[in-house]
N, C-alpha and C positions, 0 to 999 in steps of 0.2 A: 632551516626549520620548515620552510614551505614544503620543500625537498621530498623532509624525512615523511612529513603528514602525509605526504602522496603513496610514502609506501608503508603508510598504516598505522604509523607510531602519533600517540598521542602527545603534546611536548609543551611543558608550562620553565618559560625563560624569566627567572627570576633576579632583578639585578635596583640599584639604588633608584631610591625616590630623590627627583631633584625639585627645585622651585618650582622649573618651570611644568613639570606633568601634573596634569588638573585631575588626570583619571587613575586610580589605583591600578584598574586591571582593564587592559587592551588586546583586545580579540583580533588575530594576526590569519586565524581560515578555521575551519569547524571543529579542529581539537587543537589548536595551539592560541597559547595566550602570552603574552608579555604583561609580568608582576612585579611593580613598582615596590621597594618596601622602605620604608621612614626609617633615617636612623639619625634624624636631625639635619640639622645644615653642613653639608658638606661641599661647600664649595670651594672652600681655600684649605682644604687638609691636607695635611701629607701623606703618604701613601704609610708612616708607620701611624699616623691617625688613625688612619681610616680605618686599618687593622684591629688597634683598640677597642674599636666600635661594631665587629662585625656578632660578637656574642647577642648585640640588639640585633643585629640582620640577620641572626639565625634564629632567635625568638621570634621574628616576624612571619619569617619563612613554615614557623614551624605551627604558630597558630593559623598563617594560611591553610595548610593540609589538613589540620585539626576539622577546621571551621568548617572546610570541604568533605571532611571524611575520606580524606586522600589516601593512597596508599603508592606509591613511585618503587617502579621496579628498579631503578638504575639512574645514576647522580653522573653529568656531563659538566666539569667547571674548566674553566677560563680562566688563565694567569693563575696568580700565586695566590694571590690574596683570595678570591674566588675557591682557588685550592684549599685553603686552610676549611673554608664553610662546605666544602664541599665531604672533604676528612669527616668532620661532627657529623653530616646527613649519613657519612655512610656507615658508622658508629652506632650510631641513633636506629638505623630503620634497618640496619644491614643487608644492605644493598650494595649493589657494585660500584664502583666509582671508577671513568675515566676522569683524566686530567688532557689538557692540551696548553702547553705552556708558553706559547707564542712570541715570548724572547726568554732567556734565561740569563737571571743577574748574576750569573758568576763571568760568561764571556762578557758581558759589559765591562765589570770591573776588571779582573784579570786579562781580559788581550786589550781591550779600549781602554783605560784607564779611567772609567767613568769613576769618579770618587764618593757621587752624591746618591747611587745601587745601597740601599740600608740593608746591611751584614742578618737584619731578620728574615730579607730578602731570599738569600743564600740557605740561612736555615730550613726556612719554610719548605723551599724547593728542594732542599736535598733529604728532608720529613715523607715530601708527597710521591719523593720517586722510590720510596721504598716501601712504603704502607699504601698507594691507591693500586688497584687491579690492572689499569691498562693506562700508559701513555699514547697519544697520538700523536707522533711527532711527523712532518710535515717536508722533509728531508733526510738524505744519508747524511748527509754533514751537520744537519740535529740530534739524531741518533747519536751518531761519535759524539757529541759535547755533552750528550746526557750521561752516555756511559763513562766519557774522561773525567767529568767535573762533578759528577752526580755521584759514581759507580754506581748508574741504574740497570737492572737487568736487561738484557738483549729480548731474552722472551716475553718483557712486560709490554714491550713497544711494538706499535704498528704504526707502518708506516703510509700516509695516506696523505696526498697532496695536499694544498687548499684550493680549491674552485672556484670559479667566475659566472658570471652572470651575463650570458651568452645574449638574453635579450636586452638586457640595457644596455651594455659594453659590445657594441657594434658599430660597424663602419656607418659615416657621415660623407657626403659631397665635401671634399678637402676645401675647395673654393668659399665655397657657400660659408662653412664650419670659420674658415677665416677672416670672410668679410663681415662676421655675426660677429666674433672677438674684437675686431677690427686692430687686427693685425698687419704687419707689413707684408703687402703680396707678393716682394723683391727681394725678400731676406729666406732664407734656409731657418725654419724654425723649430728650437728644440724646446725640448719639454721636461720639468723637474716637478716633479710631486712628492711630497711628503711630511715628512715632520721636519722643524729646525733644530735637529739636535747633534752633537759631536759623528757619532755613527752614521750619519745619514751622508757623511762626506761633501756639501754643499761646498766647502772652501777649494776641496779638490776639482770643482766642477768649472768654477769662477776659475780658478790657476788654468785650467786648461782652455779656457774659451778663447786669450789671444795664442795659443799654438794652431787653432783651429785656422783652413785656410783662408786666405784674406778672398779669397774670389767665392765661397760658399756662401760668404755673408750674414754669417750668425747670430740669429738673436734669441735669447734666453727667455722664455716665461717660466718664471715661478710660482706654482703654488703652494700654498700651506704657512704656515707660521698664527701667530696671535694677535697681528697686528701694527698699525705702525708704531705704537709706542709702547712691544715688547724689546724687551733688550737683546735676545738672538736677532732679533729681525733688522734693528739697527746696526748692529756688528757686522750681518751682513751685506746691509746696501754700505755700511763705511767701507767695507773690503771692495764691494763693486766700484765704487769711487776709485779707493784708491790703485786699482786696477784701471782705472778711466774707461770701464764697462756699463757705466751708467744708462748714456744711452741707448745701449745694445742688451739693455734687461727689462722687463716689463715682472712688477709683483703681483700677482693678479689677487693674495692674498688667498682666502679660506672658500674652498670650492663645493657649494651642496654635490655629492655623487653622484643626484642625476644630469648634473651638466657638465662632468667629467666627460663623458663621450664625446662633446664638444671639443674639449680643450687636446684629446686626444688625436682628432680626428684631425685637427687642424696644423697639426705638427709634424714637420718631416721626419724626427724620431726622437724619443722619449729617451731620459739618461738616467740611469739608476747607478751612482756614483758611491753608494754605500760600503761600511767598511762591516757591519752586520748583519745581515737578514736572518728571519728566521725562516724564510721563503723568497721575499721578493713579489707582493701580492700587484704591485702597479705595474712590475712589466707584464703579468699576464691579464692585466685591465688594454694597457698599452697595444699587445701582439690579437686580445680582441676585437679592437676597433681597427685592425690592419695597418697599424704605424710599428715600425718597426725600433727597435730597442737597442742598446750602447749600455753593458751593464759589466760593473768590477764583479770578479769572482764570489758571490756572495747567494747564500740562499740555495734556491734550486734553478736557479737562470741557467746551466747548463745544460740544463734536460726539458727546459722551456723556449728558450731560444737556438732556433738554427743557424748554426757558425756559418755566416757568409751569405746566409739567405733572410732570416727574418732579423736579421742583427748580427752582433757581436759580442762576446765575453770576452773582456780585456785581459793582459796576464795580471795586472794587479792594480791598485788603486792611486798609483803615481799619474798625475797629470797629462804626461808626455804619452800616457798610455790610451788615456781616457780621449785626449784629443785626435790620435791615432785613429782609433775605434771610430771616432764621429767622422772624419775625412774618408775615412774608406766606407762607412755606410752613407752617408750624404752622397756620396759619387756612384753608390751600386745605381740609392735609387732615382737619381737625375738620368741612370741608362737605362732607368723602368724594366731592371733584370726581376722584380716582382711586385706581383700587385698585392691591393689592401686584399684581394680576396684572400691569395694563397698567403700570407702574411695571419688571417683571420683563421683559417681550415687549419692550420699547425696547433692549434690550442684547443681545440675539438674538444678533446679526448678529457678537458679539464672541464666542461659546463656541469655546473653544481648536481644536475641528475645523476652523474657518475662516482661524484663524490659523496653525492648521500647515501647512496645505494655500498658504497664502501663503507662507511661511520655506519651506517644500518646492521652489516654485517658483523662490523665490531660486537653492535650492543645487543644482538640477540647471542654471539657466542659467548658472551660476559653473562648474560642474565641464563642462557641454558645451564651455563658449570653451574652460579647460583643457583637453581633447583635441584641441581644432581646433588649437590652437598648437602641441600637440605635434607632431598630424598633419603640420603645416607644415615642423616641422622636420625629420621623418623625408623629408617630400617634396623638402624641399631637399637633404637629404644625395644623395638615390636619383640626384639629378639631378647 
């Protein structure tokens, strides 16, 4: 958002009111705002709750612009559920609507077997790839899944990276970065970030740490999960047990982002073991701060990481593979075949400047057609 402000665009990001926001509307730079909207207590909903209740978050939304005297040229929503409010804005004020869907529930349930993706999931999303104007999808291998499992148009979609934050996600002094963690200064240290769920392959990750070699000396930091007394997160220190990995993993538990550069910096290389991306947004956190990557075929890690230079793309998400990957990058960079910088320069091309300036260009050719049609229709009236 900061991004787009700079290239002119005015931008009100509208999303739920929770407990803890004491202020309704938050001023983010001189025409962008973040707008909290009340739709009750939602903290233990479920995503088809939440759904239920969004007709109140599109009344909210909608006596916001009222109260303002607003008028928005073009509707930008996030996920599905976002996508449905996003549908009625652009219905309501007829305006254009991009969508960006950031994982899509039909590969969860149908290749992952994720069983607890609600089938309105599915609906919704196969609603919004056919009634919104423009998808932005984030990969080639996004693209195929919308058109396989969607049948969304080819010509609705553009294709535009996601982007990084070149000045937070930067290289740190490795030493330093480690003895702030205080981490082992004799161990080879890898790095997992993410969420604890089936996709995110953490089980494949633990399977492969005793194939890793005994002389690398590997030790595991984890971040991410809900804590010690969620139930994925005990599942998983029980597997490191019973793996007798215990000692050789550190949980570091839920990490604010701006001290992710720490945890990054301090690590010989980050592992992205996943069995779905809809990108891969930590490896290119990871290849910012010049630690280099270990990632299953997933996302756009292909076209972000350099085979043999800034990492590795494994052939698939088997264990024997995963631990392959990490023995042969552990070994490039103990021969310091490259540094954090050239490790850091490989991702250039993705600092969020370049990607707004892309999303910018989507949404002035969205809002130009919308004037030409309007134009059309006042020319027919005239006539």
């Amino acid at each position: 958002a900061a991004e787009l402000e700079k290239l002119g665009h005015r931008i009100d990001i509208f999303t739920l009111r929770r407990s803890h926001h004491p202020d309704r509307t938050i001023s983010m730079g001189e025409r962008t705002r973040l707008i909290h909207i009340d739709i009750g207590d939602i903290e233990d909903l479920s995503k088809p709750q939440m759904y239920a209740r969004l007709d109140t978050f599109f009344a909210g939304l909608e006596d916001f612009r009222r109260d303002g005297d607003l008028d928005y040229e073009l509707v930008h929503s996030h996920y599905w559920i976002s996508g449905q409010v996003g549908e009625w804005a652009r219905a309501s004020w007829r305006v254009p609507h991009l969508v960006t869907f950031h994982s899509l529930g039909m590969i969860k349930k149908r290749v992952l077997n994720v069983s607890q993706e609600p089938d309105l999931r599915m609906k919704i999303e196969r609603g919004l790839a056919q009634t919104c104007d423009s998808i932005i999808v984030p990969t080639h291998r996004e693209l195929e899944n919308m058109v396989r499992y969607y049948d969304a148009p080819r010509d609705k979609m553009a294709l535009i990276p996601c982007g990084v934050n070149l000045n937070r996600f930067a290289p740190l002094d490795k030493e330093a970065a480690a003895r702030q963690l205080e981490l082992p200064h004799d161990k080879s240290i890898l790095l997992y970030v993410g969420r604890f769920t089936s996709e995110k392959g953490i089980d494949k990750l633990l399977e492969a740490m005793p194939a890793i070699e005994s002389g690398l000396r590997p030790h595991l930091v984890i971040i991410g999960g809900d804590g010690d007394s969620d139930r994925t997160t005990i599942e998983i220190k029980n597997m490191a047990g019973q793996l007798d990995l215990a000692e050789h993993i550190t949980f570091a538990g839920r990490i604010p982002q701006n001290r992710l550069p720490i945890y990054y910096s301090a690590a010989d290389l980050m592992v992205l073991p996943s069995l779905y991306e809809s990108f891969g947004l930590v490896a290119l956190e990871s290849l910012a701060c010049g630690t280099p990557v270990v990632s299953t075929p997933v996302g756009a890690v292909e076209h972000v990481i350099l085979q043999g230079k800034t990492g590795e793309v494994v052939k698939d998400q088997d264990p024997k593979s995963l631990a392959q990957g990490i023995n042969s990058v552990l070994a490039n960079a103990r021969r310091g075949d490259i540094t954090q910088a050239d490790i850091r320069a490989s991702v250039r091309n993705f600092d969020w400047a370049n990607i707004a300036a892309a999303i910018s260009r989507e949404y002035i050719r969205l809002a130009q057609e919308q004037q030409n049609r309007a134009n059309e229709v006042v020319h027919h009236l005239n006539i």
